[in-house]
C-alpha positions in Angstrom: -8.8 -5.9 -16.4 -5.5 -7.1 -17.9 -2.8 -7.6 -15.3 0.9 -6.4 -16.6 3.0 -9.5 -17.3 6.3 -8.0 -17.2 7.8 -7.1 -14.2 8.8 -3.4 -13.7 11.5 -1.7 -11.9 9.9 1.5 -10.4 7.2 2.3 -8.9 6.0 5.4 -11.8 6.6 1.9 -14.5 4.7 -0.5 -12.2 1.7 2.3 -12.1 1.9 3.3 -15.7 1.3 -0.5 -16.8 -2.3 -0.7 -15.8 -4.9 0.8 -17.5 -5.9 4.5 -16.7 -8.9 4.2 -13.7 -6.3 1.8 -12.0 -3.4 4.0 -12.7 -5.9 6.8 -11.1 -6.2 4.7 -7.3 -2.7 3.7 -7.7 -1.5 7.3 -7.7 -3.9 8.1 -5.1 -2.8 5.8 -2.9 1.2 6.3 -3.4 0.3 10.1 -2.9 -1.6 9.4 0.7 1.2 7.1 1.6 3.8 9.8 0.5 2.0 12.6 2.7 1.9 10.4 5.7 5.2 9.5 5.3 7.4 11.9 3.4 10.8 10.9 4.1 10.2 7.1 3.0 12.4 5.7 0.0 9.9 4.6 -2.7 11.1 0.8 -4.9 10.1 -2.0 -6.2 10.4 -4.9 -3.6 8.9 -8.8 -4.2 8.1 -6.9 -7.6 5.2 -4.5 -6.3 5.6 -1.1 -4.9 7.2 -0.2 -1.4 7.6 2.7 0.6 10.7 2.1 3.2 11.8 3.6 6.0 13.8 2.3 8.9 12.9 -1.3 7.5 9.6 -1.8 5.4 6.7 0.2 5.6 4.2 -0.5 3.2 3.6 -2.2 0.0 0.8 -1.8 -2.0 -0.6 -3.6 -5.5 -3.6 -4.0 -8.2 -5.3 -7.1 -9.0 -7.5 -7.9 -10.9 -10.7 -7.0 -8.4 -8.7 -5.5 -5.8 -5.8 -3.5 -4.3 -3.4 -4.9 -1.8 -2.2 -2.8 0.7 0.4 -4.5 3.2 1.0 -2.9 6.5 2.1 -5.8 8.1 0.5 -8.1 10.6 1.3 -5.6 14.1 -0.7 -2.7 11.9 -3.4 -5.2 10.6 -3.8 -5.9 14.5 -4.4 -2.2 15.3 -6.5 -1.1 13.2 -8.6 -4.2 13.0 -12.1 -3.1 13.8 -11.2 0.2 11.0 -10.4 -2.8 8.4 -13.2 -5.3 9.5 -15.3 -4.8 6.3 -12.2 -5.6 3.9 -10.9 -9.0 3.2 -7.7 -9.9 5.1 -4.9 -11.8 5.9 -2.2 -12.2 9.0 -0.4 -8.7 6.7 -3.2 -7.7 3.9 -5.9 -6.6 3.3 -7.9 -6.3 0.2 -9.8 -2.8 -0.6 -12.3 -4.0 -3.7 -11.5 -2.2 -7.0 -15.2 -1.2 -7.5 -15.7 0.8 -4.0 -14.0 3.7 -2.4 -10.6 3.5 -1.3 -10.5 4.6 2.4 -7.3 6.9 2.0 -8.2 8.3 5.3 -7.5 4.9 7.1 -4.4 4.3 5.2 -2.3 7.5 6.3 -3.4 6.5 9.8 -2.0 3.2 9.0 1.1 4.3 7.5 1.5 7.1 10.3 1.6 3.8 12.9 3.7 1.9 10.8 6.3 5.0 10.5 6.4 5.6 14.5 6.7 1.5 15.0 9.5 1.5 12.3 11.1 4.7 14.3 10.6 3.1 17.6 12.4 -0.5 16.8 15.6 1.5 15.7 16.4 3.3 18.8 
């Protein structure tokens, strides 16, 4: 796959510059982050797409074998044993472009990260 050289400046550019079955997951995924958390602000932020609310939520991205999601280390933490068969880091983890995207998992996720988010301003 051919990874977009130019930077874009929302999130519908940043989707639309990859080629149609990536576009396809991308979508999916903005759309099960959007449903678990419909009052987030969608932008651009470190140039890949972000859902905020109350601070950071979520970011997400394509690669060229993968897609990034980015709940942060404390959500990485609690859902660890749901995430142990992807690749991950202290904040990522890598779902592989070739196998099912477990949207189910990632509006749990973003459901935690939205209550954390919620709890840390009061």
């Amino acid at each position: 796959m051919e990874m977009p050289k130019k930077q874009q400046k929302t999130m519908d550019g940043y989707i639309a510059a990859f080629p149609p079955e990536i576009q396809g997951i991308l979508r999916k995924l903005r759309l099960a982050i959007r449903e678990s958390a419909p009052n987030a602000e969608e932008t651009i932020r470190y140039g890949i797409p972000t859902f905020r609310q109350n601070g950071n939520l979520v970011h997400f991205a394509a690669f060229k074998k993968h897609i990034g999601f980015y709940p942060t280390p404390s959500a990485i933490a609690v859902f660890k044993n749901e995430l142990s068969p992807y690749k991950q880091a202290k904040g990522s983890v890598q779902f592989p472009i070739d196998e099912p995207i477990p949207f189910g998992l990632v509006k749990r996720i973003v459901r935690y990260r939205v209550r954390e988010n919620e709890s840390r301003k009061k």
